[in-house]
MIKEDREN-603690 format. One record per residue: x, y, z of N, C-alpha, C, O, CB in turn. Coordinates in nm, 2 decimals. Glycine has a CB too. Layout:
X, Y, Z, X, Y, Z, X, Y, Z, X, Y, Z, X, Y, Z;
...
This chain:
-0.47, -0.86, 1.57, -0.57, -0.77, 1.52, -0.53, -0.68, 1.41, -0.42, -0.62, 1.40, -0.62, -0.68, 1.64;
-0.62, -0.69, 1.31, -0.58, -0.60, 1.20, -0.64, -0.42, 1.21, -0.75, -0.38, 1.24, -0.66, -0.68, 1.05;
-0.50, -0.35, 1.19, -0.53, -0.21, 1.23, -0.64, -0.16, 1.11, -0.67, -0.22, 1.00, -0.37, -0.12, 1.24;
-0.69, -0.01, 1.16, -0.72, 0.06, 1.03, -0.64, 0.10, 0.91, -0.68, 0.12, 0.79, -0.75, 0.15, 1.06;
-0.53, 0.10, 0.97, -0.40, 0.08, 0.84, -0.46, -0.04, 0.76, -0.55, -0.02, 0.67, -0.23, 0.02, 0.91;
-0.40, -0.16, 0.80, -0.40, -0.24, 0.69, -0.50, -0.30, 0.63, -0.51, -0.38, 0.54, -0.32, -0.32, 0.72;
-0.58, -0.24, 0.71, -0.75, -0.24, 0.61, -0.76, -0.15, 0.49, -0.82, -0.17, 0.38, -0.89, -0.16, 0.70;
-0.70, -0.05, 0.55, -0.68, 0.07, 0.47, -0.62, 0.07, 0.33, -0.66, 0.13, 0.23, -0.61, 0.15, 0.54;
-0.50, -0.02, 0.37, -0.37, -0.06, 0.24, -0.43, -0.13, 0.15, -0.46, -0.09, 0.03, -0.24, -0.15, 0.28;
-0.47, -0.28, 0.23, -0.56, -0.37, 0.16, -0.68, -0.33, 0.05, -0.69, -0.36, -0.07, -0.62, -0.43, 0.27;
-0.77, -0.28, 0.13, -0.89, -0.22, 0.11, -0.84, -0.12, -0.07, -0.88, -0.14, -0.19, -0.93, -0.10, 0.29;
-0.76, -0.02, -0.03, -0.77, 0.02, -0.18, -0.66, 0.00, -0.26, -0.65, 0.07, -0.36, -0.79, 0.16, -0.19;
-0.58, -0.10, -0.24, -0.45, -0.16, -0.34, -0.59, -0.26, -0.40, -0.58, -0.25, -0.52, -0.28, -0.26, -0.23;
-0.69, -0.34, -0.36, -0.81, -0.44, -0.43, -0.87, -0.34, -0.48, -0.95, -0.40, -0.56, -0.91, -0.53, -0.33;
-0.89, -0.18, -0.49, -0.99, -0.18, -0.53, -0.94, -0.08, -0.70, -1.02, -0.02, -0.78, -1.09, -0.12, -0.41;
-0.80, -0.11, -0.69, -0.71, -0.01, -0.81, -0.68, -0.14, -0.91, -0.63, -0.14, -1.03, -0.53, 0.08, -0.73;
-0.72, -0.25, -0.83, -0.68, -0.37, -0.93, -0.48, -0.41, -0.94, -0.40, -0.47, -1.02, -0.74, -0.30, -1.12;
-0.47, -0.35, -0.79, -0.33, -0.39, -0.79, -0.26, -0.52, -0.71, -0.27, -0.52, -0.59, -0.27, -0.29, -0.74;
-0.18, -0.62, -0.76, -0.09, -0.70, -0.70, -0.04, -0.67, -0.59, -0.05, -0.55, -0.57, 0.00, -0.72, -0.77;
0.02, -0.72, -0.51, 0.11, -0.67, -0.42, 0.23, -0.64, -0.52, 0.26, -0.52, -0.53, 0.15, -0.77, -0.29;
0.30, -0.74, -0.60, 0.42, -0.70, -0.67, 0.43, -0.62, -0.74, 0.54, -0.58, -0.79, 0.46, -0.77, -0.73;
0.27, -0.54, -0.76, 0.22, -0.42, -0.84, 0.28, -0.31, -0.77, 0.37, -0.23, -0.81, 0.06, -0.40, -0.84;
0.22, -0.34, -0.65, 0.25, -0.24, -0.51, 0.37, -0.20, -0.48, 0.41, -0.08, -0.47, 0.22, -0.29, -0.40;
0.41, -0.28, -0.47, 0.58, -0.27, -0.41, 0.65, -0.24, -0.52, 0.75, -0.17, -0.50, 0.66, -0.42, -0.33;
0.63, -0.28, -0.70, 0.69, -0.19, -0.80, 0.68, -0.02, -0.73, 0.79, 0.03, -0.70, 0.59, -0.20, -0.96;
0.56, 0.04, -0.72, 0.53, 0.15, -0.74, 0.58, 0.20, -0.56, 0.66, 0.29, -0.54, 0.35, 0.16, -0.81;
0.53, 0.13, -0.47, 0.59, 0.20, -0.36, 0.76, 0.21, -0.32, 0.81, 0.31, -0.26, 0.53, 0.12, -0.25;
0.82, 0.09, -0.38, 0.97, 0.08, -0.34, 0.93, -0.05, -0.22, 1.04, -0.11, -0.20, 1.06, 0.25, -0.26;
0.86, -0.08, -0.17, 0.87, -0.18, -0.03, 0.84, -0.32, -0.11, 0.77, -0.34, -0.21, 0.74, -0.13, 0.12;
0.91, -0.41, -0.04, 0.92, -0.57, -0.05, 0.77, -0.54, -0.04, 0.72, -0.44, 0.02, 1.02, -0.69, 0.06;
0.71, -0.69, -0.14, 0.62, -0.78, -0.16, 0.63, -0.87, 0.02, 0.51, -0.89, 0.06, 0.68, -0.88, -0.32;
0.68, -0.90, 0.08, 0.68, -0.96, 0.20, 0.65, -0.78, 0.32, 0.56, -0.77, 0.41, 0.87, -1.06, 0.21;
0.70, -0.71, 0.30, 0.67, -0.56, 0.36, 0.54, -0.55, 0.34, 0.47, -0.55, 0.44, 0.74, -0.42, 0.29;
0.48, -0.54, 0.24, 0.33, -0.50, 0.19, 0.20, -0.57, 0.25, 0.09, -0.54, 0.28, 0.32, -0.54, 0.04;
0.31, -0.75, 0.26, 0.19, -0.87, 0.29, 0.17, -0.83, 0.49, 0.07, -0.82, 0.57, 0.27, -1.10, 0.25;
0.29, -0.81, 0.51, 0.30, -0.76, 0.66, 0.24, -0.67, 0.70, 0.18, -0.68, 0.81, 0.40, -0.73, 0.71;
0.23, -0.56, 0.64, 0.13, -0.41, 0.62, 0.00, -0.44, 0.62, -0.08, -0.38, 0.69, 0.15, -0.33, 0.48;
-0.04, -0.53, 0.55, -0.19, -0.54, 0.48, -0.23, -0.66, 0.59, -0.35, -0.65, 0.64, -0.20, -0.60, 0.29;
-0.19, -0.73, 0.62, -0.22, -0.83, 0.82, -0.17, -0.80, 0.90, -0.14, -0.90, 0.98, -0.18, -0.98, 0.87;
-0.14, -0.70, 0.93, -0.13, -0.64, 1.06, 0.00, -0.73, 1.10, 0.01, -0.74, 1.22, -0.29, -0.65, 1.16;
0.07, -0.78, 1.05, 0.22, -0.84, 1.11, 0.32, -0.73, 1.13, 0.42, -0.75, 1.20, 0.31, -0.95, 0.99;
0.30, -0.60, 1.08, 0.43, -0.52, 1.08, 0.39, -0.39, 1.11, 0.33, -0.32, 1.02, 0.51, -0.52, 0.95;
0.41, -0.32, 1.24, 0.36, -0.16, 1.24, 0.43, -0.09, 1.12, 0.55, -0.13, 1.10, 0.40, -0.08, 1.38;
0.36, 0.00, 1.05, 0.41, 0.08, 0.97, 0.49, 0.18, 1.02, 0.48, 0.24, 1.13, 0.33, 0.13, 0.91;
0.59, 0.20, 0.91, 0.70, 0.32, 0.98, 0.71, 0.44, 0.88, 0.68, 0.40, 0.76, 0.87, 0.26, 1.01;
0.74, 0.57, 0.87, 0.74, 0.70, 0.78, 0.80, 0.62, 0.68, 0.76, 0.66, 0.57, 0.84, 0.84, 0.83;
0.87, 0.54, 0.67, 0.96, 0.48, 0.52, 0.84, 0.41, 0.44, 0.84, 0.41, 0.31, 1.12, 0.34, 0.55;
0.74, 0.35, 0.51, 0.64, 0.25, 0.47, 0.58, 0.35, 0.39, 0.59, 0.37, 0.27, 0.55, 0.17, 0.58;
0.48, 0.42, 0.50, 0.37, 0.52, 0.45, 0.44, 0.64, 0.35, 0.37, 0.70, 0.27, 0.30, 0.61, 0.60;
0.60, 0.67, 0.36, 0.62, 0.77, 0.24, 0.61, 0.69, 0.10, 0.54, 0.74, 0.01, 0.77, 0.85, 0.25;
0.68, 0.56, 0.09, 0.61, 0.45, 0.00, 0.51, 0.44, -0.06, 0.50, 0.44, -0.19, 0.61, 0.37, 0.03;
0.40, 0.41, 0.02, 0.25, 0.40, -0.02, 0.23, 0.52, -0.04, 0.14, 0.53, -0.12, 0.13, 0.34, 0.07;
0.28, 0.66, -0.01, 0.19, 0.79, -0.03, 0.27, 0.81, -0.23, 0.23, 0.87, -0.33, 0.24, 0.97, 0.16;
0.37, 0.76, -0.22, 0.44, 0.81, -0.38, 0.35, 0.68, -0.46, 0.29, 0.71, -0.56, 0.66, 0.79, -0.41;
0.35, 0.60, -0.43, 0.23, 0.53, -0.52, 0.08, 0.56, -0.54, 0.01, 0.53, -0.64, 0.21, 0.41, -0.48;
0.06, 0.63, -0.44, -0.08, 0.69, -0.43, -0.06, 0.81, -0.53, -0.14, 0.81, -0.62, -0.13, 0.74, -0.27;
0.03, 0.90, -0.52, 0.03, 1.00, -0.60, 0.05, 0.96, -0.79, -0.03, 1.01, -0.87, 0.15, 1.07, -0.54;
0.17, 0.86, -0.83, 0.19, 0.80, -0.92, 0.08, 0.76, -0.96, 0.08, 0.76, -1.08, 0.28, 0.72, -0.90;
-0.03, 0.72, -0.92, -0.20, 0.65, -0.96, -0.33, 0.78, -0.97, -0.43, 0.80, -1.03, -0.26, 0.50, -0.80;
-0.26, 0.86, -0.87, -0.36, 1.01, -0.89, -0.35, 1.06, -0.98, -0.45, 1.12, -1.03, -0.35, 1.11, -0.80;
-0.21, 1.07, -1.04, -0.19, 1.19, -1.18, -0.29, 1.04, -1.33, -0.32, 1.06, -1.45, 0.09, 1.25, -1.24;
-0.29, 0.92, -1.26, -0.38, 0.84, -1.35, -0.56, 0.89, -1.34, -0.63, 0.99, -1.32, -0.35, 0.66, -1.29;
-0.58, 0.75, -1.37, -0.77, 0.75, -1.33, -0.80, 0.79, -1.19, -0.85, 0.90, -1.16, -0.83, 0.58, -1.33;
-0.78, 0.68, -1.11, -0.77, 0.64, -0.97, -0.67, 0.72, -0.86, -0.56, 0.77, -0.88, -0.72, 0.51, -0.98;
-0.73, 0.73, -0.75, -0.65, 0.78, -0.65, -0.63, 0.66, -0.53, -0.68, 0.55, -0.56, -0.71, 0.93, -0.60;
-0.59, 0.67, -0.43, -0.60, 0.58, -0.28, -0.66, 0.63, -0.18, -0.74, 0.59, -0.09, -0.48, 0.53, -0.22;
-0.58, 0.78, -0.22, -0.64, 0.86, -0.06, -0.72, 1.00, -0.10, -0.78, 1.07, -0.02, -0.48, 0.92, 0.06;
């Protein structure tokens, strides 16, 4: 079952026009971390989500935000 997380991840990494390899540039986490995140293969841990939250920030001082 896919959580609200990785709907979540999914959901606005597609809607910023980002790669996963995009992703994991900007978060620090493997391209295999990201794909696990985004199908529900891997519970997220504080290292994950502090990851995605510095990319979210890194894209907020842009156009776009995530959260």
């Amino acid at each position: 079952m896919i959580s609200r997380f990785s709907r979540f991840v999914l959901y606005h990494r597609k809607q910023l026009s980002w790669s996963i390899a995009e992703l994991s540039r900007r978060s620090k986490l493997t391209c295999p971390e990201i794909s696990r995140l985004e199908t529900g293969k891997r519970t997220p841990t504080l290292r994950h989500v502090k990851g995605l939250a510095e990319a979210a920030r890194i894209e907020a001082r842009g156009k776009k935000t995530i959260v």
